[in-house]
N, C-alpha and C positions, 0 to 999 in steps of 0.2 A: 535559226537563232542568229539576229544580230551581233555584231562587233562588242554594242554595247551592254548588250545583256549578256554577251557571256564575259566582259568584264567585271558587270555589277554580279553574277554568279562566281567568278574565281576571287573577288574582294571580299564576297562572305565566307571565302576557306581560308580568308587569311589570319593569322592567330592575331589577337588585340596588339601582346607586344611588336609585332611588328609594323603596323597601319602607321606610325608615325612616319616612316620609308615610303609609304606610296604615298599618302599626302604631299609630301616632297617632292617626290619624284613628278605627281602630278601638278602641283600649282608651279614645278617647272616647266613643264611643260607649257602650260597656262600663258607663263609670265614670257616664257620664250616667243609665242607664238605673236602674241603682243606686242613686246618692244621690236621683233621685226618687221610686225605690221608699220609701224609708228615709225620706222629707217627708211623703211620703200618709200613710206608715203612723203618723210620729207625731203628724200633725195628727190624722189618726181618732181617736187613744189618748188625746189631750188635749182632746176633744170626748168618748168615751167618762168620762173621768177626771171633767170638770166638775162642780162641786156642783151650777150653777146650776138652778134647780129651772125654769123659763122655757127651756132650751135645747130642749125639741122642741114648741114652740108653732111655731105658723105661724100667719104670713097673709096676705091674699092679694094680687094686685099691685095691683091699686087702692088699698090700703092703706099699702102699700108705696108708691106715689108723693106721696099726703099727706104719708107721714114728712118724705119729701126737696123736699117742695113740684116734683114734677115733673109738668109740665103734656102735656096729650096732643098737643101741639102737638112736644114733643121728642122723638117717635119718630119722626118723619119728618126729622131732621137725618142 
């Protein structure tokens, strides 16, 4: 048995007054899944979009801990 059909089988044990809760709980799910799609997709496009001419430099984490003055003593917190 499927994921989904043993969801559409535990949906039909569920008593009427309470089905207004899963509709909920699922068109949140729904709507969540969506408006993060819709975040991802326009940070990529406003990172594709950038003039800056510096946005696909990289470097490396040792590097990266100078910037932030972060000591090798703070990975182990």
């Amino acid at each position: 048995m499927s994921e989904r059909e043993r969801a559409v089988q535990l949906l039909k044990e569920v008593p009427d007054y309470k089905i207004r809760y899963v509709i909920a709980y699922m068109q949140g799910l729904i709507a969540d899944e969506a408006a993060d799609d819709a975040f991802c997709e326009k940070l990529y496009q406003d990172y594709l979009d950038d003039p800056d001419s510096e946005k696909d430099e990289f470097i490396t984490l040792e590097e990266f801990k100078k910037t932030c003055i972060i000591s090798d003593d703070s990975e182990k917190l």
